[in-house]
C-alpha positions in Angstrom: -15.9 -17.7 14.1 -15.8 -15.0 16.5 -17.6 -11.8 16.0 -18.6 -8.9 18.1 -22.4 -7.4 17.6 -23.2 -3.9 18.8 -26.5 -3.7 17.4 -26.1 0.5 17.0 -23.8 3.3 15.8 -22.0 5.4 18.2 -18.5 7.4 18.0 -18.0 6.7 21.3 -16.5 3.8 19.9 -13.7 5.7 18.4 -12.9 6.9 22.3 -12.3 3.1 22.8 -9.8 2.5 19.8 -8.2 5.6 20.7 -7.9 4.1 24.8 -6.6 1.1 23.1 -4.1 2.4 21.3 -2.5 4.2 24.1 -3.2 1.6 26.6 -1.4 -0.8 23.9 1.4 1.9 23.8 1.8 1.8 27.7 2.3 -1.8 27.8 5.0 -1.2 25.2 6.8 0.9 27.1 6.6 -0.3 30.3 8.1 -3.6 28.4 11.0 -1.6 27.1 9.8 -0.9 23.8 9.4 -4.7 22.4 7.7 -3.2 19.4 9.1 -0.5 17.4 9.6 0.1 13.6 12.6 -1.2 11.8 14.2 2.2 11.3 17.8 1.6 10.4 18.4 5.0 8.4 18.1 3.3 4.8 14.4 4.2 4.2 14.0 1.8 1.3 15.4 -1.3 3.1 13.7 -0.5 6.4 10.2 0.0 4.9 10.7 -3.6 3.2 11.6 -5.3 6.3 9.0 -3.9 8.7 6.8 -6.3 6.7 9.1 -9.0 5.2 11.7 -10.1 7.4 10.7 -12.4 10.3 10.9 -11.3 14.0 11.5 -7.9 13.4 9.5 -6.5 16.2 7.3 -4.4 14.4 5.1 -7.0 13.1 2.6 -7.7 16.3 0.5 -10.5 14.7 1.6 -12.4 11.2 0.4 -15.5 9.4 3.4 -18.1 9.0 1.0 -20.6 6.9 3.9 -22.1 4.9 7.6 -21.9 5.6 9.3 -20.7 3.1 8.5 -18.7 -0.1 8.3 -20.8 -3.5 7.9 -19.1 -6.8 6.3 -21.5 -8.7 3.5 -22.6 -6.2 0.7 -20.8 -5.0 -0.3 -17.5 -5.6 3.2 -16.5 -6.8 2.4 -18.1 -10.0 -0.7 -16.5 -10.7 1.2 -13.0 -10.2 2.8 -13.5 -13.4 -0.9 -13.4 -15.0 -2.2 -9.9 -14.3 -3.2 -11.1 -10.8 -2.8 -8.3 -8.3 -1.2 -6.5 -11.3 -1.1 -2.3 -10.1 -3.2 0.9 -11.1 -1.4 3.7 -12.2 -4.2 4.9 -10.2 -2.4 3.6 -6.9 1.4 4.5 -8.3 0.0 8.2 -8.7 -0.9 8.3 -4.9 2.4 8.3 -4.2 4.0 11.6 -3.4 7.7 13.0 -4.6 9.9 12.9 -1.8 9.3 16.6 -1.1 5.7 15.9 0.0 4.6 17.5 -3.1 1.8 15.9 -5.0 2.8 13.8 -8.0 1.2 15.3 -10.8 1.3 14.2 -14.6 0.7 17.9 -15.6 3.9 18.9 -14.0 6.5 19.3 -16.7 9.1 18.3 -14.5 7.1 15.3 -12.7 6.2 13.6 -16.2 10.2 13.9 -17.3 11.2 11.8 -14.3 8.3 9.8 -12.8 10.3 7.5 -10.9 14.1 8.5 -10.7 15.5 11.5 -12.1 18.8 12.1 -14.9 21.2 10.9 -12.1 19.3 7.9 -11.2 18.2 8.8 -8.2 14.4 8.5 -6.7 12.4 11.1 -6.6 9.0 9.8 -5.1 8.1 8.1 -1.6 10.6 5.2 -0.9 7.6 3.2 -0.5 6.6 3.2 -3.6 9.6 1.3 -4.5 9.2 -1.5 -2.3 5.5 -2.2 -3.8 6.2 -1.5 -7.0 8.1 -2.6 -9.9 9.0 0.5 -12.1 11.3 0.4 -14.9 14.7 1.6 -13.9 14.4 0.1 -10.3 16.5 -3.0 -9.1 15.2 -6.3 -11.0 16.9 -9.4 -11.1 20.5 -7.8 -10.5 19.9 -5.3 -13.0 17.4 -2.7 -13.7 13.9 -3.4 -14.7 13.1 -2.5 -18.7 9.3 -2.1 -18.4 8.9 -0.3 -22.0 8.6 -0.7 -25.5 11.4 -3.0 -26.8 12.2 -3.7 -22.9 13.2 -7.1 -21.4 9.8 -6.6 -19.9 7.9 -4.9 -21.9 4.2 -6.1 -22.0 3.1 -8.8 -24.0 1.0 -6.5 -26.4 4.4 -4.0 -27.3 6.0 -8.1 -27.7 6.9 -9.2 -24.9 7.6 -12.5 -23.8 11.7 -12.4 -23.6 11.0 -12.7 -19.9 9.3 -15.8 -19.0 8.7 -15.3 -15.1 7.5 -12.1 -15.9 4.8 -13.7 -17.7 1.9 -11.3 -18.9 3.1 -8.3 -16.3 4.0 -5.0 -17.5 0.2 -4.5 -18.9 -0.2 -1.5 -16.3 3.3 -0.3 -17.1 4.6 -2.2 -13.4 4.2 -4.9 -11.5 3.6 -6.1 -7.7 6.9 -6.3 -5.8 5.9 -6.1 -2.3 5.7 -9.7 -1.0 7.1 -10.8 -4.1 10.5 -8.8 -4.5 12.3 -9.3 -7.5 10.2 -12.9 -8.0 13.8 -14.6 -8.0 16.5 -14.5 -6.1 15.6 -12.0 -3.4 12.3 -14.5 -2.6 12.8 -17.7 -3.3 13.7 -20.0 -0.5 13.2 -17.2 2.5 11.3 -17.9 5.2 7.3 -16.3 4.6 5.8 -14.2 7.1 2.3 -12.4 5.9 2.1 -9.3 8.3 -1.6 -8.7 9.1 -1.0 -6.1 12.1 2.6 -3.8 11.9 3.3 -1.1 14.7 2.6 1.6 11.8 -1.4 0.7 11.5 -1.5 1.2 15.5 0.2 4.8 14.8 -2.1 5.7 12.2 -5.2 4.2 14.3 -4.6 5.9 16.8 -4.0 9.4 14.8 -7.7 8.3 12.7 -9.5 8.0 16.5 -7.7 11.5 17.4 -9.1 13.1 14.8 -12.1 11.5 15.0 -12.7 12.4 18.7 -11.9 16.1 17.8 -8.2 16.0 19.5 -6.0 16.0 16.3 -4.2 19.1 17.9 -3.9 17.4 21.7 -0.9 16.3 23.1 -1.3 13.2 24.2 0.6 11.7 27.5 3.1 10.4 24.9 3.7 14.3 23.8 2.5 13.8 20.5 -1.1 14.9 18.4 -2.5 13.0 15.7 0.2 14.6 13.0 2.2 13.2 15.0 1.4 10.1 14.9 1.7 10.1 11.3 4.9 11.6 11.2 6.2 8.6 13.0 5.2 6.4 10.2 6.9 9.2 7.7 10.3 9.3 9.7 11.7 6.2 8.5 10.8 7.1 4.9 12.8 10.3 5.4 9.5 11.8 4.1 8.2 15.2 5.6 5.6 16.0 7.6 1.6 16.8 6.9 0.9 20.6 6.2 -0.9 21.5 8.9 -1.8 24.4 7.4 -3.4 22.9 4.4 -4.5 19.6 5.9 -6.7 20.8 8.6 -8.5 18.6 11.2 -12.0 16.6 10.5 -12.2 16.2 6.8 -9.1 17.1 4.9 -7.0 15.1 8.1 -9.4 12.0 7.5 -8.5 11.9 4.0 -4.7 12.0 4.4 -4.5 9.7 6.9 -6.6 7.2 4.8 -4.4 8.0 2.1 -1.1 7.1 4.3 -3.1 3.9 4.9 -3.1 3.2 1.1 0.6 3.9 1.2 1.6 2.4 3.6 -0.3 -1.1 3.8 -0.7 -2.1 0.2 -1.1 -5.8 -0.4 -1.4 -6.0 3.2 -5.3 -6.0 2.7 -6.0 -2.8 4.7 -7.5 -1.0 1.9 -11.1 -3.0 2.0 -11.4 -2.3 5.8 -10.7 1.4 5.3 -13.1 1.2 2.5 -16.3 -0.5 4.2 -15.9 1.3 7.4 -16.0 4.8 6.0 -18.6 3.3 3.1 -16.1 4.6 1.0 -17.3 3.1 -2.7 -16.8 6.2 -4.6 -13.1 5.6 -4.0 -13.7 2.6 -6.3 -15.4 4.5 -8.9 -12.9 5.7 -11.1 -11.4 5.1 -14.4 -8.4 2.8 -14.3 -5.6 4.1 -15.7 -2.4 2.1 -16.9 1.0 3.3 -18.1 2.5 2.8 -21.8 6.2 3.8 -21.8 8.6 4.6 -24.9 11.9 5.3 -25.0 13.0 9.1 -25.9 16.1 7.8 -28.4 15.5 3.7 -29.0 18.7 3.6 -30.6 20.3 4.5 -27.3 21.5 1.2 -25.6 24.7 2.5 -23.7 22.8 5.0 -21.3 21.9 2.8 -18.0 18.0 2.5 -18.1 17.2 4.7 -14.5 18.9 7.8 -16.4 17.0 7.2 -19.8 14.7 9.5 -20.8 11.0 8.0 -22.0 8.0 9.1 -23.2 4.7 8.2 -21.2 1.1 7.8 -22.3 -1.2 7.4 -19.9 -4.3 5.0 -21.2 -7.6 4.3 -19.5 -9.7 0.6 -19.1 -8.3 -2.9 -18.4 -8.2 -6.1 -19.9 -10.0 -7.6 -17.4 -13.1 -5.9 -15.5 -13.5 -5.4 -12.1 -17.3 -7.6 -11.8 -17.9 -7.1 -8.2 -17.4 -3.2 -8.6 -19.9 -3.1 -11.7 -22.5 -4.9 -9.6 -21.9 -3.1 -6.4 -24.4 -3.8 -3.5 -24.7 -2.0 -0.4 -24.7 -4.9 1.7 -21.2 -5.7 0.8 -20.3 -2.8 3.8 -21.6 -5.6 5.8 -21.1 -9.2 6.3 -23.4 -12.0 6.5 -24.0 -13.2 9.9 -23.8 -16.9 10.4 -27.3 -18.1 10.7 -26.5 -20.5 13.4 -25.9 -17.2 15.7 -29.2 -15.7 14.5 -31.3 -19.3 15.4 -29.9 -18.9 18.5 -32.6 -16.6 19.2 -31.1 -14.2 21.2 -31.9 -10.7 19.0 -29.6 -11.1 16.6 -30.8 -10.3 13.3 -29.1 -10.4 10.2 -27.3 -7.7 8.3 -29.6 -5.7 5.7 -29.1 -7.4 1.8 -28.4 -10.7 2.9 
């Protein structure tokens, strides 16, 4: 194990991950920009190959433990069993593709969630490619995740869809990593991304604002919204308003939201959460969706332009343990005790 001990707080620190992400952007460009996001102009598809598709060059460090996906081995299989299953908490976050917030008191937001009477998507492209929502691309067709649904939860009856398993409980499933769990995994190669060009972008926009130069032009011509912006472009998605998202505070919390956006399943969220000690983003209600169909006797109209009903229900099935008996210490990690006998002043982390 390798670790780095600085024994103190000090935001000097956020100086030297804000020299590091330029100094890494130097490098890049004096090597003819080897990293860059997959931006092809179809948001959707671009989003899902910046972290699924091999040698892409925006993935700078992945995990290639096993070769190839299998569905059936591994934690694919415990997927179908509320594993990983998604918040309606998390799908909220998302934003219509306007940049407006998505808002279930919105008359027109709660008509069309997801896609609107032509079909088409209405909210962040990202949210797409992490989640499974009913109307979206599913096994060649579109994915029926409501009452009398191909996969509609197990308590509304489900069970038509064996590799859907027990899925569906928070009204959608997990597709990033996972895809459609068929045709559009099984067999490809695996790559787990653990660092993509886009976290450099947003790090170095979180150290600008940090450092108290989120309106500074960098040597690169670009401030912190900037930075973020270049993780929005591919989406097609507009731009922060600078106007209401002002520096310090209100910048933080956007940018830690993009994070959320951007790297889910990709096991960025903890980080963000122990290094800003962030547990109150933890402590709140989760929410799940139950979906009905406006007209059930309707079966001709394709499922993206049907119209449904939504009721929005609070507490899981399972409870989250290590939340209800939060500790303090879990900001911190144990240090190995072998570096502590070493006797050299390292002591060990307060709770453990």
């Amino acid at each position: 194990m390798r670790f780095v001990w600085y024994g103190n707080k000090s935001d000097s620190r956020w100086q030297d991950a804000l020299n590091a992400g330029l100094d890494f952007l130097r490098k890049n460009k004096q090597n003819g920009e080897l990293y860059k996001l997959v931006d092809t102009g179809d948001p959707r598809k671009d989003f899902c190959s910046g972290y699924f598709d091999r040698y892409n060059h925006e993935v700078l460090i992945a995990s290639h433990r096993w070769i190839k996906w299998d569905l059936n081995s591994k934690s694919l299989a415990q997927i179908r069993y509320l594993v990983c299953s998604p918040s309606l908490n998390y799908a909220d976050m998302f934003p219509m593709k306007n940049g407006e917030d998505f808002d279930w008191n919105n008359a027109e937001h709660r008509k069309c969630p997801f896609f609107n009477e032509k079909g088409e998507m209405v909210r962040d492209p990202r949210l797409y490619e992490t989640l499974i929502v009913t109307g979206d691309k599913f096994w060649g067709r579109k994915a029926e995740i409501y009452k009398g649904g191909r996969e509609q939860p197990q308590f509304m009856g489900g069970g038509q869809n064996w590799r859907w398993g027990s899925m569906g409980y928070t009204g959608m499933g997990q597709r990033k990593h996972t895809q459609d769990h068929n045709n559009e995994l099984n067999g490809k190669y695996y790559q787990c991304p653990l660092l993509r060009l886009s976290e450099v972008y947003l790090n170095i926009a979180e150290a600008m604002n940090e450092t108290g130069k989120a309106t500074t032009t960098d040597e690169f011509g670009r401030d912190a919204y900037d930075y973020v912006q270049l993780v929005r472009d591919r989406l097609d998605m507009p731009g922060l308003d600078r106007d209401k998202i002002t520096p310090g505070v209100s910048l933080r919390e956007a940018i830690l939201r993009e994070r959320a956006l951007e790297f889910g399943y990709e096991e960025v969220r903890y980080y963000d959460i122990v290094r800003w000690m962030r547990k109150d983003f933890l402590d709140v209600p989760l929410r799940r969706l139950e979906t009905y169909p406006l007209d059930p006797s309707d079966t001709t109209t394709p499922v993206e332009k049907r119209l449904f009903t939504y009721e929005i229900k609070e507490g899981m099935i399972n409870k989250r343990t290590w939340v209800e008996q939060w500790d303090n210490r879990y900001y911190l990690c144990p240090l190995p005790l072998a570096e502590i006998n070493k006797k050299y002043g390292l002591i060990q982390n307060p709770g453990w």
